[in-house]
N, C-alpha and C positions, 0 to 999 in steps of 0.2 A: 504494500500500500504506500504511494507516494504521501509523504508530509505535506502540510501547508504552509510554508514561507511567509512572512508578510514583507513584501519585496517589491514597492510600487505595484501592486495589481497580480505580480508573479506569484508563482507558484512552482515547488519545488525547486528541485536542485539548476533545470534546464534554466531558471533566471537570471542565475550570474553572469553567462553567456548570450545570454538573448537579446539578441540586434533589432534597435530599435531606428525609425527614421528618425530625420529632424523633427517634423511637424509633431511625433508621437513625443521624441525628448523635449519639447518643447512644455508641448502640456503637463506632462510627467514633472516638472519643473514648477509648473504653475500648479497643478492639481494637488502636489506636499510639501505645500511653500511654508506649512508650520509641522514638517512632520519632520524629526530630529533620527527617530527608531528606524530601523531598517537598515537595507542595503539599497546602491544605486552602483549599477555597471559602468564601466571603461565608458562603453557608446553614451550610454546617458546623460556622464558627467559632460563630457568632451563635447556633445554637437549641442546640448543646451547652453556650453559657456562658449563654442562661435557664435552662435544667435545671438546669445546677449550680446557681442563685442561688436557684428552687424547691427544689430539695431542701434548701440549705443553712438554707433560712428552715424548711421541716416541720423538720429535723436539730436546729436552733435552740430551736424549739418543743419536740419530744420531747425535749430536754436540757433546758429549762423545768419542764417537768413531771415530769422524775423526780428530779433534783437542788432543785428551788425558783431564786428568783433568785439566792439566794449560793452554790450551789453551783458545781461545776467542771464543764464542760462539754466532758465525755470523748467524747460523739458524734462532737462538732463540732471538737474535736480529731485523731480517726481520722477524720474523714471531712475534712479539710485536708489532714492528709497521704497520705492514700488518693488524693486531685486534685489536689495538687500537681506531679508530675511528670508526668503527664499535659495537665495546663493549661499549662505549658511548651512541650512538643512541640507542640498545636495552637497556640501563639503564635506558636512558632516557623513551623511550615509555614504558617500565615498570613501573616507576614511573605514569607516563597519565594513567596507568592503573587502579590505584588508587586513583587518583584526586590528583598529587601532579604533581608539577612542574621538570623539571629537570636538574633543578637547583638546586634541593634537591643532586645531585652525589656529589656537593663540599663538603658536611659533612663527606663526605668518607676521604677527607683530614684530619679531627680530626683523630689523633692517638687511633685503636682498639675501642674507642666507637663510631666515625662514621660508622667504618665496622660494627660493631654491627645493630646498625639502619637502616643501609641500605639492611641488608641479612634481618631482620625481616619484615623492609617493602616487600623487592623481592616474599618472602614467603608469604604476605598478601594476602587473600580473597580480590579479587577484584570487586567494583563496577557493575556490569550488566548491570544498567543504565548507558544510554551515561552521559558525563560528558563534563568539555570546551575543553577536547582534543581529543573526538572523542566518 
């Protein structure tokens, strides 16, 4: 009898592995923008943080252009904090993915060698076997 995961929507083992589109990581993104528990895959992590970096650059742009360059850039201000806590949660279940806590995101505070460590874990081969977060 297969177990039941709670893995963004997944189930079983086959979800650590399971290749999602953008539009799918996208929502997946939006739909556990307060959910901290679980796991989030390679694919998941990875095409929902180019989207953000896409949207944030048109966001950027559309704030260009309505404001000029000395203007305030009120888009890109709601839309930081609109993905903010959301980019958190899949940090975090990223890290579960791995078998790390995520609580591991505060190294990211270390200036440049946190970011460091945190993009090489994001990128890690993850775990297949369940682990304590899922």
């Amino acid at each position: 009898m297969e177990s039941t995961m709670d893995n963004g929507g997944y189930t079983g083992a086959s979800a650590y592995s399971r290749e999602v589109g953008y539009g799918e990581a996208l929502k997946l993104f939006f739909a556990n923008y307060i959910k901290f528990e679980g796991r989030s895959n390679r694919g998941e992590y990875w095409k929902a943080v180019l989207l953000l970096i896409v949207i944030n650059i048109a966001v950027g742009v559309v704030d260009t252009i309505l404001t000029g360059s000395g203007g305030v850039p009120f888009l890109g201000m709601i839309f930081s904090l609109v993905t903010l806590v959301p980019s958190l949660a899949i940090g975090a279940r990223r890290l579960h993915d791995i078998g790390k806590s995520g609580w591991w995101l505060l190294i990211g505070l270390i200036p440049l060698i946190g970011a460091i460590i945190l993009i090489v874990w994001f990128a890690k081969k993850p775990d297949p076997a369940p682990n304590q977060y899922g």
